[in-house]
N, C-alpha and C positions, 0 to 999 in steps of 0.2 A: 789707590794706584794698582793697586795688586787686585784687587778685587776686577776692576778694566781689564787688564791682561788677561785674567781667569775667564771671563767672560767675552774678551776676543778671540782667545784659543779656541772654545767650547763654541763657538759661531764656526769659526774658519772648517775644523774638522767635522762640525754635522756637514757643513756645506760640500764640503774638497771632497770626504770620507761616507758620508751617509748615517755617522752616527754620534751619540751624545757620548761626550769625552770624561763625562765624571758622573754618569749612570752605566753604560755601556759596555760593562766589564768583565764580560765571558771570553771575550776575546782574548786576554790576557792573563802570563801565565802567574804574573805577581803584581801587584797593585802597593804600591810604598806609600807611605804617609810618615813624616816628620815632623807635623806641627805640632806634636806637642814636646818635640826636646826644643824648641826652641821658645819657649813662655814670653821674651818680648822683643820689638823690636831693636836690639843692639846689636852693633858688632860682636859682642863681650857671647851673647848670648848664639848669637850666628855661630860662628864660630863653635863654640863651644856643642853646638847640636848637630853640625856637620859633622863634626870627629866623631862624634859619637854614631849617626847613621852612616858613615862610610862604609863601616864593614857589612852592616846590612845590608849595601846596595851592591856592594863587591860581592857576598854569598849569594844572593839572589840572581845575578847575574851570569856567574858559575854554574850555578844551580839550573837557568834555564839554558845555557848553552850547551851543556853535559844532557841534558833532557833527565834530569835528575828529580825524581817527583818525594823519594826517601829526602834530600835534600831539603827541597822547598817545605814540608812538614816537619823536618826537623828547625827550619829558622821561625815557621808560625807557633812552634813549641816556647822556644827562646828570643823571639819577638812578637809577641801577638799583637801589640800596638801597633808596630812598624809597619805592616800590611796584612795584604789578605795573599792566600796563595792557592793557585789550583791545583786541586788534586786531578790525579788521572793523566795527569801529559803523557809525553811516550812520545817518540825521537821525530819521527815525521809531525807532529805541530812545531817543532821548533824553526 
């Protein structure tokens, strides 16, 4: 099921957008990934890997609306699982 979804999202945005939604990633200024706090399909587990990425998604976010690039390197320091992030922003990309 999720696999469909990933694969109708990543159709719709080449098509709407012009580009691949999970290669295509200069565009942006943090790239998050949580699949691995979440190891399996459970609620138990959901949950449990939500709370945990929350605050990564709330610093991140911070991070690029401040056009904070000292930021976003300091959360690739103390999450380097959690995503990728770009260096170099600066107020007018935001």
């Amino acid at each position: 099921m999720l696999r469909s979804k990933d694969d109708y999202n990543r159709a719709l945005f080449l098509r709407r957008h012009g580009f691949d939604l999970f290669r295509d990633r200069e565009r942006y200024h943090a790239v998050l990934c949580n699949s691995h706090l979440i190891p399996r399909a459970t609620e138990q587990e959901s949950k449990r890997g939500i709370e945990a990425f929350a605050p990564v998604v709330r610093d991140a976010a911070l991070a690029v609306l401040k056009a904070d690039p000292d930021g976003l390197a300091e959360l690739h320091t103390r999450h380097p699982r959690e995503g990728t992030w770009r260096q170099g922003m600066h107020a007018d990309a935001v």
